[in-house]
C-alpha positions in Angstrom: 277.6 64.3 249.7 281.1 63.1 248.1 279.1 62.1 245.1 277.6 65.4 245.0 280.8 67.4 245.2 282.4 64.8 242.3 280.0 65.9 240.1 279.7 69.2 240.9 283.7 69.7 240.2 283.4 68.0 237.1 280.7 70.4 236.0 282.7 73.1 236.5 285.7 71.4 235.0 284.3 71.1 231.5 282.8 74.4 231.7 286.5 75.6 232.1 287.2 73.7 229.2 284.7 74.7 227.0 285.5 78.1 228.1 289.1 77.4 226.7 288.0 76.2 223.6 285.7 79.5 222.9 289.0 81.6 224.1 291.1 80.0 221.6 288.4 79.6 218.8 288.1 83.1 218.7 291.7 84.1 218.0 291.6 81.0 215.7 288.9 82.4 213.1 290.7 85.9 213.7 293.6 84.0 212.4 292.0 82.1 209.7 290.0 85.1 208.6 293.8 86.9 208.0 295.0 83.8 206.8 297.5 84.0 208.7 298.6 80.3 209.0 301.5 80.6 212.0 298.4 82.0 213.9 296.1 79.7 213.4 298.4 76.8 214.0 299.3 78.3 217.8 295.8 78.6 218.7 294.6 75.8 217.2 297.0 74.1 219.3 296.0 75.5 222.2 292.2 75.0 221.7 293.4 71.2 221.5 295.5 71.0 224.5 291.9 71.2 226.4 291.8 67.4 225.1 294.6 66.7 227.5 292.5 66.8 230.6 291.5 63.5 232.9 289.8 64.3 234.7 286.3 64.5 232.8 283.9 61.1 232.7 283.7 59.6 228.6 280.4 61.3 228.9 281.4 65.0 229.7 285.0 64.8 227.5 282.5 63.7 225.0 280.6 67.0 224.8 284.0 68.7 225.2 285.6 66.9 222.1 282.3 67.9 219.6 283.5 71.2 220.9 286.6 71.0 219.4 285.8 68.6 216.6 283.4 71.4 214.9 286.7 73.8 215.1 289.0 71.4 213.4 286.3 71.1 210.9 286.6 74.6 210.2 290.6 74.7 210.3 290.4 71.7 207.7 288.7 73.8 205.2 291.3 76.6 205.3 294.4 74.1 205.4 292.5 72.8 201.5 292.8 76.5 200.6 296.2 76.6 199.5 295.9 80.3 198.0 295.0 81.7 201.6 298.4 80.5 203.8 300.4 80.1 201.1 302.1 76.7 202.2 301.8 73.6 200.3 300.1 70.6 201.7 303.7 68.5 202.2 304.7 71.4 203.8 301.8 72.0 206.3 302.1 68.3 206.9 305.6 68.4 208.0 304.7 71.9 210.3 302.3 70.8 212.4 304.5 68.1 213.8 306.3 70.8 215.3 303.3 71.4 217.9 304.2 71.1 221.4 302.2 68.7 223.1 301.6 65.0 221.1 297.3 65.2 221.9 297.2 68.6 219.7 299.9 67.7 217.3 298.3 64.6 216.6 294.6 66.4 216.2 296.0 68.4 213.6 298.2 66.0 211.8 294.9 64.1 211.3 293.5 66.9 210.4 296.3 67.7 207.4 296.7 64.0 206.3 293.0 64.2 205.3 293.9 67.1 203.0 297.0 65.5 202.0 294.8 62.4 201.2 292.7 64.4 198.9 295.6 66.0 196.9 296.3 63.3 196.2 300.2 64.4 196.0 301.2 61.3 198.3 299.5 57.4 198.4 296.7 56.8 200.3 298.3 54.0 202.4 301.2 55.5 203.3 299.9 58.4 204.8 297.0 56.2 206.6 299.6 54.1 207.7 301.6 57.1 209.5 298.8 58.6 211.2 297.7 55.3 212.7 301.3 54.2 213.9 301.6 58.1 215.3 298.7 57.5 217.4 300.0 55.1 219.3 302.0 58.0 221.0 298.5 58.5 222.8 297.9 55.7 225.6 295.4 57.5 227.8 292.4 55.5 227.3 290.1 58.2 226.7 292.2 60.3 225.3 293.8 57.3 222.6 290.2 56.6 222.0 289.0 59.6 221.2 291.8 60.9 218.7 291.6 57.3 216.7 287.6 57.8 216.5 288.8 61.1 215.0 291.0 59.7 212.9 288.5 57.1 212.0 286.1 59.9 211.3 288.2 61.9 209.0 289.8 59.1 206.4 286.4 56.9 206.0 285.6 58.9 202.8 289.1 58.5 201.8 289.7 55.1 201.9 291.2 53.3 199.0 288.4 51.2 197.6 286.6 49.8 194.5 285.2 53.1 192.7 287.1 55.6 195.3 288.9 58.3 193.1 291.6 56.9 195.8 292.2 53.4 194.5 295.3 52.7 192.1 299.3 53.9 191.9 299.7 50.9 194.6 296.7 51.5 196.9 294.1 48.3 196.9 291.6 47.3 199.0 293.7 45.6 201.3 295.4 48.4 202.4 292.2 49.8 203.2 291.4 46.8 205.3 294.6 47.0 207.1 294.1 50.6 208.0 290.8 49.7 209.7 291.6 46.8 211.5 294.9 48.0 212.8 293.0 51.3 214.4 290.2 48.7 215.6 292.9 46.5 217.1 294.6 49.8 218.7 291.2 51.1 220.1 289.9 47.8 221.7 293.3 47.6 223.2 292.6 51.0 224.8 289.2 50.4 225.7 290.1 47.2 227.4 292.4 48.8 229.1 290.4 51.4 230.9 288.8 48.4 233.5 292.6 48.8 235.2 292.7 52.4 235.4 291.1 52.6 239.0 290.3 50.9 242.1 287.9 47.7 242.2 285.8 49.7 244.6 284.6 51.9 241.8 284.6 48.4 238.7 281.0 49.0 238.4 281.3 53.0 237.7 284.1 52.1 235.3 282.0 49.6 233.5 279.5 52.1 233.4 282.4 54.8 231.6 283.2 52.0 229.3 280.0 50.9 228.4 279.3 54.7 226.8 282.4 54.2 224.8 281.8 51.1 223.0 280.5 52.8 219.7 283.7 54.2 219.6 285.4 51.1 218.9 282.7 49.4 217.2 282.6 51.9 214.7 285.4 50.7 213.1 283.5 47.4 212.2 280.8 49.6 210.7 283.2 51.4 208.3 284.9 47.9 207.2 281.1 46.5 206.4 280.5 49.8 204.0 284.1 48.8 202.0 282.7 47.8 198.5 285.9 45.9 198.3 285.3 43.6 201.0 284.1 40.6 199.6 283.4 37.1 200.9 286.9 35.9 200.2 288.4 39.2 201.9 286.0 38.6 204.8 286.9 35.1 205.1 290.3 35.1 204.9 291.2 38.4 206.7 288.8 40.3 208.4 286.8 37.8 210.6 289.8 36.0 211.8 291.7 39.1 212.8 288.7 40.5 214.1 287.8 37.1 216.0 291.7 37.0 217.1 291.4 40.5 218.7 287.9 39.3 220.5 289.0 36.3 222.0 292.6 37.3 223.0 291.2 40.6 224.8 289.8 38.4 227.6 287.2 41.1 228.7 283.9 39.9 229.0 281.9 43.6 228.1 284.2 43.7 225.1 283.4 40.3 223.7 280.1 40.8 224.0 279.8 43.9 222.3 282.3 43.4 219.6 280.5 39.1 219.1 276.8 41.3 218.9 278.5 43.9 216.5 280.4 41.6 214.0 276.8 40.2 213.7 275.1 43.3 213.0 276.6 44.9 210.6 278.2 42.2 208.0 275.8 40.6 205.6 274.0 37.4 206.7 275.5 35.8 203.6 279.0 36.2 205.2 277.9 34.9 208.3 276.6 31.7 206.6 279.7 31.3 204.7 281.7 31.6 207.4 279.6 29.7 210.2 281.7 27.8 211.3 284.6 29.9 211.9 282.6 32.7 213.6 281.0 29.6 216.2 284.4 28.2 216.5 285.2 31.3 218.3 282.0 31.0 221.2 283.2 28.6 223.5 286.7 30.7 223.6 284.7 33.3 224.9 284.9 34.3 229.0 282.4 32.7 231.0 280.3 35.6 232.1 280.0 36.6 228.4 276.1 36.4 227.6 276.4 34.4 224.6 272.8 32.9 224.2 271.7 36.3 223.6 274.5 36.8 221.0 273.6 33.4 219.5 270.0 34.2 219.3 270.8 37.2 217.4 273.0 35.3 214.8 270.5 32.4 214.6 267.6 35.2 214.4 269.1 36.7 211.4 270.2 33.9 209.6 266.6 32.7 210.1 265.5 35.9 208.7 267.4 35.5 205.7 266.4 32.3 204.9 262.9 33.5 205.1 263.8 36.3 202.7 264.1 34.5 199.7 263.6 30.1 198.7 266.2 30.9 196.4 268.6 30.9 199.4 267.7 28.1 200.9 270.2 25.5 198.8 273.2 27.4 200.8 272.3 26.6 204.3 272.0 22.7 203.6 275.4 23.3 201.5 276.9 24.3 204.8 275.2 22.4 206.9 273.9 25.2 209.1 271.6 23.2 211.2 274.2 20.8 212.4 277.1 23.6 213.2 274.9 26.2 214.8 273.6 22.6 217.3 277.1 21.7 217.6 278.5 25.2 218.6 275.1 25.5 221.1 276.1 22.1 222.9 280.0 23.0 223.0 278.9 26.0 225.2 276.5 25.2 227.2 279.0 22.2 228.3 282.3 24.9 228.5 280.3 27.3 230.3 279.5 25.4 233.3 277.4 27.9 235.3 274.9 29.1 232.5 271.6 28.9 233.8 269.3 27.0 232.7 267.1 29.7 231.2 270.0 30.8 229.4 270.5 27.1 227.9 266.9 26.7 227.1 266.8 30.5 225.5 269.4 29.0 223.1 267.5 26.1 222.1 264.2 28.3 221.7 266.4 30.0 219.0 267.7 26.8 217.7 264.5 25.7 217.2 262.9 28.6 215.7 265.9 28.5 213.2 264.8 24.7 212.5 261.3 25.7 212.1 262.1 28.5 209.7 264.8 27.2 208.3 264.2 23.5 207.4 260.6 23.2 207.9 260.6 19.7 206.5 262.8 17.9 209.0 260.9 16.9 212.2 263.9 15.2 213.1 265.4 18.6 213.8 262.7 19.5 215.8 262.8 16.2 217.4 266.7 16.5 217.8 266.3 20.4 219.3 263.6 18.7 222.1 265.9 15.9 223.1 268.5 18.1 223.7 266.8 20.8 226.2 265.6 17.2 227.7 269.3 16.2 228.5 269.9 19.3 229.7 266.7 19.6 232.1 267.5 15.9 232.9 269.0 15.4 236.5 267.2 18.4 237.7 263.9 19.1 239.6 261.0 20.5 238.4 261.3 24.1 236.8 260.7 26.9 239.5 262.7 29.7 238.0 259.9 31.7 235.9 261.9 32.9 233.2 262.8 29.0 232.4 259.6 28.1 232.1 258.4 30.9 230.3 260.9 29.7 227.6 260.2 26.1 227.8 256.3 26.7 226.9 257.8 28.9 224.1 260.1 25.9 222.9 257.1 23.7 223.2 254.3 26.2 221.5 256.5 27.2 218.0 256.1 23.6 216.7 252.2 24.0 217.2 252.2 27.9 215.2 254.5 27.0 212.3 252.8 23.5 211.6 249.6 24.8 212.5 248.8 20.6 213.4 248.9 18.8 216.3 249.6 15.5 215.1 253.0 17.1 214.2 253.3 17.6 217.7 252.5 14.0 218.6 254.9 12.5 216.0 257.8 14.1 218.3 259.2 11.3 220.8 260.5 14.3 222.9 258.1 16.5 223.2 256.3 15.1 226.1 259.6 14.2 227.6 259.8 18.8 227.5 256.2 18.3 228.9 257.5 16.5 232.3 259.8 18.7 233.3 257.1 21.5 234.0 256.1 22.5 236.8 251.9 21.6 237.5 251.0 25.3 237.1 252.3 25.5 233.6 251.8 22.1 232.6 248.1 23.1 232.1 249.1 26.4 230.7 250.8 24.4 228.0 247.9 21.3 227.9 245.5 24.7 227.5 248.0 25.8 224.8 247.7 23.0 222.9 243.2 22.2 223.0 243.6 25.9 221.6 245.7 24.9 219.1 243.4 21.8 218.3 240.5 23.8 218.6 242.1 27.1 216.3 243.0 24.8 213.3 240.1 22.2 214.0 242.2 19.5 213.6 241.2 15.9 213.8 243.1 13.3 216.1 242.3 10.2 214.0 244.3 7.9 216.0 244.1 5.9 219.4 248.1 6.1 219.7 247.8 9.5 218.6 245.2 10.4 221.3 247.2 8.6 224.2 250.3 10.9 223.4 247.8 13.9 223.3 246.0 13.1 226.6 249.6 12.2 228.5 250.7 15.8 227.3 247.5 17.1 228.7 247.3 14.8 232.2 247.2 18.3 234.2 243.8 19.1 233.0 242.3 15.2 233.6 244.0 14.3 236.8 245.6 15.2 240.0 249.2 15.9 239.7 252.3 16.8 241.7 249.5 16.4 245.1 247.6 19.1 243.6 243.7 18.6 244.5 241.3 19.8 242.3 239.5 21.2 245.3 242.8 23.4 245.9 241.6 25.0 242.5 239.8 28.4 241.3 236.2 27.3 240.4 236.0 29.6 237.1 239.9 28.3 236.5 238.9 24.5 236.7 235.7 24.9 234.6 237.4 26.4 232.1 240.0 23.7 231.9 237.5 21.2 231.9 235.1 22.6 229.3 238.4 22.6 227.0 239.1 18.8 228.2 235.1 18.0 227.2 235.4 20.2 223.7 238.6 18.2 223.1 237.0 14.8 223.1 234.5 15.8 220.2 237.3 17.0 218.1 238.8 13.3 218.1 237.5 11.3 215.4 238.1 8.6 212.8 235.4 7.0 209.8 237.0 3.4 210.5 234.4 2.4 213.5 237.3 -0.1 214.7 239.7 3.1 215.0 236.9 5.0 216.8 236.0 2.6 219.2 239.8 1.9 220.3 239.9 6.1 220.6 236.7 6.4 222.6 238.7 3.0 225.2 241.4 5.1 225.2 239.7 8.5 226.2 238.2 6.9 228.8 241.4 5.2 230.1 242.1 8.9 231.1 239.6 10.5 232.2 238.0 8.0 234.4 241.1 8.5 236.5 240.1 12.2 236.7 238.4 12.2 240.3 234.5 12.9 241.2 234.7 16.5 240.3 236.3 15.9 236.6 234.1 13.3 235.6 230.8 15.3 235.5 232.7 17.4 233.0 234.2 14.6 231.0 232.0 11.6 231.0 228.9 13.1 228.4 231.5 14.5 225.7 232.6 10.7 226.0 229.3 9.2 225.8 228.1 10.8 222.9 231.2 10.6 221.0 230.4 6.9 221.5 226.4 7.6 220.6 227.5 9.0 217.6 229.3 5.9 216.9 226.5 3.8 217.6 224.2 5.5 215.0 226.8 5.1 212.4 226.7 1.0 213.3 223.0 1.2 213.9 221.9 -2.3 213.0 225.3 -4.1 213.5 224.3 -6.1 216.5 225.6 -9.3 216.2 228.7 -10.8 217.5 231.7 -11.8 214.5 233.5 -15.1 215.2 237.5 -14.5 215.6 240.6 -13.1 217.5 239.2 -9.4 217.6 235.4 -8.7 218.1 234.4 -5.9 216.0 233.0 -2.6 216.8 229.4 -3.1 217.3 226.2 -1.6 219.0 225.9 -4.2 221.9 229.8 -3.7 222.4 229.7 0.2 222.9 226.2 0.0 224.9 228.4 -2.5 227.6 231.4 0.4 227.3 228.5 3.0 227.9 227.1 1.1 230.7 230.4 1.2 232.8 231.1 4.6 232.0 228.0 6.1 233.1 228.5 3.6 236.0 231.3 5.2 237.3 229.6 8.6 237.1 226.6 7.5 239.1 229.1 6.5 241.6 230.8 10.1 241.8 228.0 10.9 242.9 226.2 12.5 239.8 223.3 11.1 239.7 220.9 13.3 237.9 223.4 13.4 235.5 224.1 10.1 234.9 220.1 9.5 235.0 220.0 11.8 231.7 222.8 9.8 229.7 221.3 6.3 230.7 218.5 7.3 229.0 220.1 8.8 226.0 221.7 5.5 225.7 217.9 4.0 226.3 217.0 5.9 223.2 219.8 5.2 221.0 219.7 1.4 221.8 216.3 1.8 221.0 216.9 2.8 217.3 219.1 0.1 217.0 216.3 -2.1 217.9 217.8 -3.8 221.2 215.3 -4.6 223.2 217.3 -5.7 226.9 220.0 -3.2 226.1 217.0 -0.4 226.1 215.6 -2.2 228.8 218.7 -2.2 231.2 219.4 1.4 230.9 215.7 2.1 231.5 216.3 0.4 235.1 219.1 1.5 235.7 217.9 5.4 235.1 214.7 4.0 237.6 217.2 2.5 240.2 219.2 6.0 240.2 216.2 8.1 240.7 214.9 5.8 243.4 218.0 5.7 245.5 220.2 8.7 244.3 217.6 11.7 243.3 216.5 13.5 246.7 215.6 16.8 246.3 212.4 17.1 245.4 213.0 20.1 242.3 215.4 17.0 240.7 213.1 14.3 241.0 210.2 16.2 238.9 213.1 17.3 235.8 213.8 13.6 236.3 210.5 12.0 235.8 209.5 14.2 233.1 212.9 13.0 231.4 212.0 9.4 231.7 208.4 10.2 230.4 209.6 12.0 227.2 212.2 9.1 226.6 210.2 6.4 227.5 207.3 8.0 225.0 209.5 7.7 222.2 210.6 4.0 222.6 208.9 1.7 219.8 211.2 -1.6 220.9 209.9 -2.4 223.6 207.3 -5.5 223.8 204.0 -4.9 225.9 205.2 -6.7 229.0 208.5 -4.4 229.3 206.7 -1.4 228.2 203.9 -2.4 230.9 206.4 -2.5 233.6 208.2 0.5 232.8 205.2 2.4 232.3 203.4 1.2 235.4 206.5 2.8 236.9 207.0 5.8 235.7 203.1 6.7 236.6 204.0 5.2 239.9 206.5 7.8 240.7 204.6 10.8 239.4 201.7 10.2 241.6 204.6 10.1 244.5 206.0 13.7 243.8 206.1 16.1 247.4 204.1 18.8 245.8 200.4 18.1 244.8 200.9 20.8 241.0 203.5 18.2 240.1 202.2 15.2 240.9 199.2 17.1 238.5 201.7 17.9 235.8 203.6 14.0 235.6 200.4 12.1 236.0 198.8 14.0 233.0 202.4 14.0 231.0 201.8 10.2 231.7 199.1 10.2 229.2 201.3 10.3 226.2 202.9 7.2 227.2 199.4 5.4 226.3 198.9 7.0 223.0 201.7 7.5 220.4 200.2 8.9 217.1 203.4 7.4 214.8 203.3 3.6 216.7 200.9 1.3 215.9 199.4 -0.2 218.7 199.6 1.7 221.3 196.2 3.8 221.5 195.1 3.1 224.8 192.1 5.4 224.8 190.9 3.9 228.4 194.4 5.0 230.2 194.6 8.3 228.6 191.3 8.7 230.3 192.5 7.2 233.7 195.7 9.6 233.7 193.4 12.7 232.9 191.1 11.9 235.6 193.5 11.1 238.0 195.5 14.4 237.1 192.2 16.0 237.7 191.6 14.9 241.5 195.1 15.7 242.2 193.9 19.4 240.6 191.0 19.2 243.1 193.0 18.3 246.0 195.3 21.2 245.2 192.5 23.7 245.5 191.2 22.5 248.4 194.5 22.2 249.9 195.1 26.0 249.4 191.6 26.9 250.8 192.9 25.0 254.4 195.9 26.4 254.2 195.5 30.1 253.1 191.9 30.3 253.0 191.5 30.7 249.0 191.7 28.6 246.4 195.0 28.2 244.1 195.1 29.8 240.2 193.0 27.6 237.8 196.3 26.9 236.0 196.3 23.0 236.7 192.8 23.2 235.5 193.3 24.5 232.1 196.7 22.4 231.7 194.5 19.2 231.9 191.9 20.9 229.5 194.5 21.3 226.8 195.5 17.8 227.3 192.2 16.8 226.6 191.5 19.2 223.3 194.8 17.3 222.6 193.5 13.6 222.5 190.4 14.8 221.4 191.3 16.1 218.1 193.5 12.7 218.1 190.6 10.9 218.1 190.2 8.9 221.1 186.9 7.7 221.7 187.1 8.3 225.5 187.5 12.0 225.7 184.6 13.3 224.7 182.9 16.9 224.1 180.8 16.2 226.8 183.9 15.4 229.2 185.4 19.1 227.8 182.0 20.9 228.1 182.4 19.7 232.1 185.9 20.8 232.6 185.1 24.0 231.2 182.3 24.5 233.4 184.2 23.3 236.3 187.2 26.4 235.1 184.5 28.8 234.7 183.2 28.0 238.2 186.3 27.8 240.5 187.2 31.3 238.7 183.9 32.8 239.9 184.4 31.4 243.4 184.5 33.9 246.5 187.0 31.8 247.3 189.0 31.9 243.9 192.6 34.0 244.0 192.9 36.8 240.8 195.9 35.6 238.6 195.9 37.3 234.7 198.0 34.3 233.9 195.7 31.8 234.8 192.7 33.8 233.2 194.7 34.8 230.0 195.9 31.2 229.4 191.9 29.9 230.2 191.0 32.4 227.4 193.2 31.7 225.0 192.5 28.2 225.1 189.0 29.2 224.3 189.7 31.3 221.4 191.0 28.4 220.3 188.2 26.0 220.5 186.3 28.9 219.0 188.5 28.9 215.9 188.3 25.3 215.1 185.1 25.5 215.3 184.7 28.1 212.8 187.1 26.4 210.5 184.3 23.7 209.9 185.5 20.6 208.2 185.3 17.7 210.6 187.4 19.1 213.3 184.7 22.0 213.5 181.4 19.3 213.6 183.4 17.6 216.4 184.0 21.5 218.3 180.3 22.4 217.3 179.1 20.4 220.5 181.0 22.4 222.7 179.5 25.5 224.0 181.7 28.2 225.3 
């Protein structure tokens, strides 16, 4: 209610002002439109003594001042027009310190010496001079403020600088200078001063009031940065330190901070790089609730910016050593200012380091030096929790991967896993993701087993349990996705020296085989092909070399392969691990290695006989060991024999009679290999079709007891295009006759009473006799041997 009220009465206090104001205006252009000077001065006067009030905020006395700043605007143009009052400009200069009050006399002695000014009938400086030691008559902050922004306002255009019509007779640019810093001095000291001018109960309001002043003051650095005059040597000897004195002797925390983050804005980034080190010197000085990373930022932004803007300017930050003074000043405040968070530390180095990257994109060791540094300061302390922290830690860690573009960059840096450790678990595998991406964006190559030890410590939050986080703890989408990026990783590490490889794909697994049963089915068959791939480029190199170090060769990697796929069977994984054993099988195989094929052959059987239960697994199974073991051409009769006998062994043992059907006649191919010499075992071809075909049979009649009709033909015409298959290969034991039968037998079952409709089953039946129809049409001797078969 009282807050109400307050600004209620303040309402109606400025609208009493403004009223004032019109009152007076009007009698004023009265006045000016008679010229009558005597007049206009009285209500001119007047109108300004509504400037005396306090009791408006800066925000309302702000509205009330335009008010009367568009009048004296007017009045200024009749004071130029010496013909209308009759009364020369030293004489109007001398009247108007005749007004009653100071506030109005002041207003309008402003508003004269610019006139005066422009006559030119007195020096520049020595009026400029008067008017800014006759301000100090006003002390209300507001007020004081106010009138010197006016006065500001009024002489910018009249300042004695290089190419002003002003400049000469005595006037230089230093007195220009002195002018402006002297009214920026005088303001700040009244802006400062407003923090005392009420209770503590109301420090936040105040701070509020002052806050919506600051332009006021600051403008004052904007008009010095627009003085042609000002050069680097008037900078650097004079403005910056007097500036810099006024900053740091103020003591108030809002007006460091604007006037640091103003000083920075508007003078020219080659000034600040010319005078680094005076305008750092000046940080640690600062209070301790100043925000000075964001002020430092800003500096180390811009100066970033400008080195960016041209090579040519790149000689002059290693002639000032820019790098090591901006580090130096960074460290001296983070140690004065003791309670600086440690996002506010690390938001400093993320500058730091972007100005490094930018800056002197050649020098890891800066890089290297701008990571150690964030590491002393993270040192001591527990893992990051605060979220802002973090979120600049990954950004201190990421800008080396976007400006190089290369993660071996990232590797040659000692501290950046040190950064690394200090995450939290959460992040650490944002970052690990940050950098596959990175791997994967710029397909680089790690070539190196060092190389990809420091990659796969960086990344230990993707391929293990950290902190006593399980992976069971984890989304199931979330953890795939990590692991998928882990598993695309490995292919992306490579090198053509075999030795190299062979010490990276040792090294990979190091890692990753401390990963847990649920990482390992994602990480183990990126790893064993990586090392398959290897193996073909050694295919032949099977021997052993006498010396210290044993050479990367086939046998070697097939004994790695063998205890990596190990582990995975013991997980358990073991369909999975029955595939790779028998991708090994097949790549020892080309390699010519008999036992080595041999032993992952067994050890596929052994896993299938003790591991593979349900019933849908064991038939993908079988038919993988068929297809592999149907493409083996190193194996010796006995070995194939046994592994054969097997594999037929186990297909007859299927639960469900159609695939029992399906192996056992799949079988068949292991006895007759068109591209191998020797095996043509037209007898056993036979045997498996046959024996396919009773397991048909007992299918049909297993359906008529169970359901009372007989099962779809589709077993039956499978086995007939198994035997049109070794037909046209030539073996002497399927003959037309055998085919003519089987076709009968199809035609029959589907005419049964008994016999259940299926369009599949009768499409596939008829297309399979188009087929024999075709070839025999086609003549040659594929159609003579057809032209027995009647359809």
């Amino acid at each position: 209610m009282m807050i109400a009220d307050g600004i209620e009465d303040e309402e109606k206090w400025l609208a009493e002002g403004i009223a004032g104001i019109q009152h007076n205006a009007f009698y004023l252009h009265r006045a000016v439109e008679s010229n009558n000077l005597r007049e206009a001065l009285k209500y001119s006067a007047q109108l300004l003594s509504e400037l005396r009030t306090s009791r408006l905020s800066p925000h309302k006395y702000y509205e009330l001042y335009m008010r009367a700043f568009d009048e004296l605007r007017r009045l200024e143009m009749f004071f130029k027009d010496e013909d209308r009052h009759g009364c020369s400009v030293v004489d109007l200069y001398e009247l108007v310190q005749h007004a009653g009050n100071v506030l109005p006399r002041l207003y309008l002695l402003c508003t004269v010496g610019s006139v005066y000014i422009k006559s030119k009938e007195a020096p520049a400086k020595d009026v400029l001079k008067d008017l800014v030691e006759m301000c100090r008559s006003v002390q209300h902050p507001i007020r004081g403020l106010f009138l010197r922004s006016y006065l500001a306002q009024i002489s910018r255009d009249k300042l004695p600088d290089i190419g002003s019509e002003y400049e000469g007779d005595g006037d230089t640019v230093m007195d220009a200078v002195d002018f402006v810093l002297q009214n920026f001095t005088e303001m700040n000291k009244l802006w400062v001063r407003m923090q005392h001018q009420g209770p503590i109960r109301v420090k936040e309001k105040l701070d509020k009031e002052r806050s919506e002043l600051r332009d006021l003051v600051g403008k004052n650095l904007h008009v010095l940065s627009q003085v042609e005059g000002v050069d680097l040597e008037i900078y650097k000897d004079t403005v910056l330190p007097r500036v810099l004195e006024q900053v740091v002797n103020c003591k108030d925390e809002l007006a460091q901070y604007y006037l640091m983050d103003c000083i920075i804005q508007v003078f020219p980034d080659e000034y600040h790089l010319q005078t680094l080190e005076t305008l750092l010197g000046a940080f640690p000085q600062l209070q301790p609730a100043v925000d000075i990373k964001t002020v430092l930022s800003q500096l180390m932004d811009r100066l970033s910016n400008y080195a960016a803007s041209s090579a040519e300017v790149l000689p002059e930050f290693l002639q000032v050593e820019a790098f090591a003074k901006l580090s130096n000043a960074i460290g001296k405040v983070i140690e004065a200012q003791v309670e600086m968070p440690v996002v506010g530390a690390i938001s400093l180095y993320v500058s730091l380091l972007t100005f490094a990257l930018r800056v002197h994109s050649d020098r890891l060791d800066y890089v290297d030096q701008v990571l150690g540094a964030c590491v002393k300061k993270l040192s001591g302390s527990p893992k990051l929790e605060d979220n802002k922290a973090t979120k600049q830690v990954v950004a201190l860690l990421t800008a080396p991967l976007e400006k190089y573009n290369d993660i071996d960059t990232a590797l040659t840096l000692s501290n950046y896993p040190r950064v690394m450790d200090h995450l939290d678990a959460g992040t650490n595998k944002i970052m690990a993701m940050v950098l596959i991406q990175s791997i994967m964006k710029y397909n680089t190559c790690v070539s190196t087993a060092e190389k990809v030890d420091v990659l796969f410590e960086l990344i230990k939050g993707l391929i293990k349990d950290i902190d006593g986080t399980l992976a069971d703890e984890l989304d199931e989408e979330d953890f795939k996705e990590e692991q998928n990026s882990v598993a695309r990783l490995v292919h992306m590490l490579y090198n053509d020296d075999p030795e190299e490889m062979l010490q990276i794909i040792c090294t990979v697994r190091k890692h990753i085989m401390a990963g847990g049963p649920k990482r390992l089915p994602f990480t183990v068959p990126p790893l064993v092909f990586s090392a398959l791939k290897l193996v073909r480029r050694l295919q032949g190199l099977d021997g052993e070399v006498a010396g210290e170090e044993v050479p990367a060769t086939p046998r070697k990697i097939f004994q790695l392969l063998n205890q990596i796929i190990e582990a995975l069977s013991n997980v358990p994984s073991p369909e999975l691990a029955l595939r790779l054993y028998l991708q090994c099988a097949e790549a020892a195989n080309d390699c010519d290695l008999e036992p080595v094929a041999y032993e992952f052959f067994t050890q596929a059987f052994v896993l299938y006989e003790e591991e593979v239960a349900d019933s849908k697994a064991q038939v993908t199974s079988i038919h993988l060991i068929i297809g592999t073991l149907q493409r083996m051409n190193a194996f010796g009769v006995e070995n194939r024999d046994t592994l054969t006998h097997k594999a037929t062994g186990y297909s007859a043992k299927l639960l469900k009679k159609p695939d029992q059907c399906r192996a056992v006649y799949a079988c068949s191919h292991l006895f007759w290999v068109d591209d191998q010499d020797g095996i043509k075992d037209g007898e056993r071809v036979l045997l498996c079709l046959k024996r396919s075909l009773r397991i048909a049979n007992a299918a049909q009649q297993m359906a008529n007891v169970t359901r009372g009709t007989g099962g779809p033909v589709t077993l039956f015409v499978e086995i007939l295009n198994k035997y049109l298959y070794f037909f046209e290969k030539g073996n002497p034991q399927i003959t037309s006759a055998a085919i003519q039968g089987l076709i009968e037998l199809i035609k029959t079952e589907m005419q049964s009473d008994t016999a259940t409709p299926d369009p599949a089953s009768d499409a596939f039946f008829a297309c399979t006799l188009r087929y024999i129809e075709f070839q025999k049409q086609k003549g040659g001797a594929m159609g003579e041997k057809y032209d027995s078969i009647r359809i």
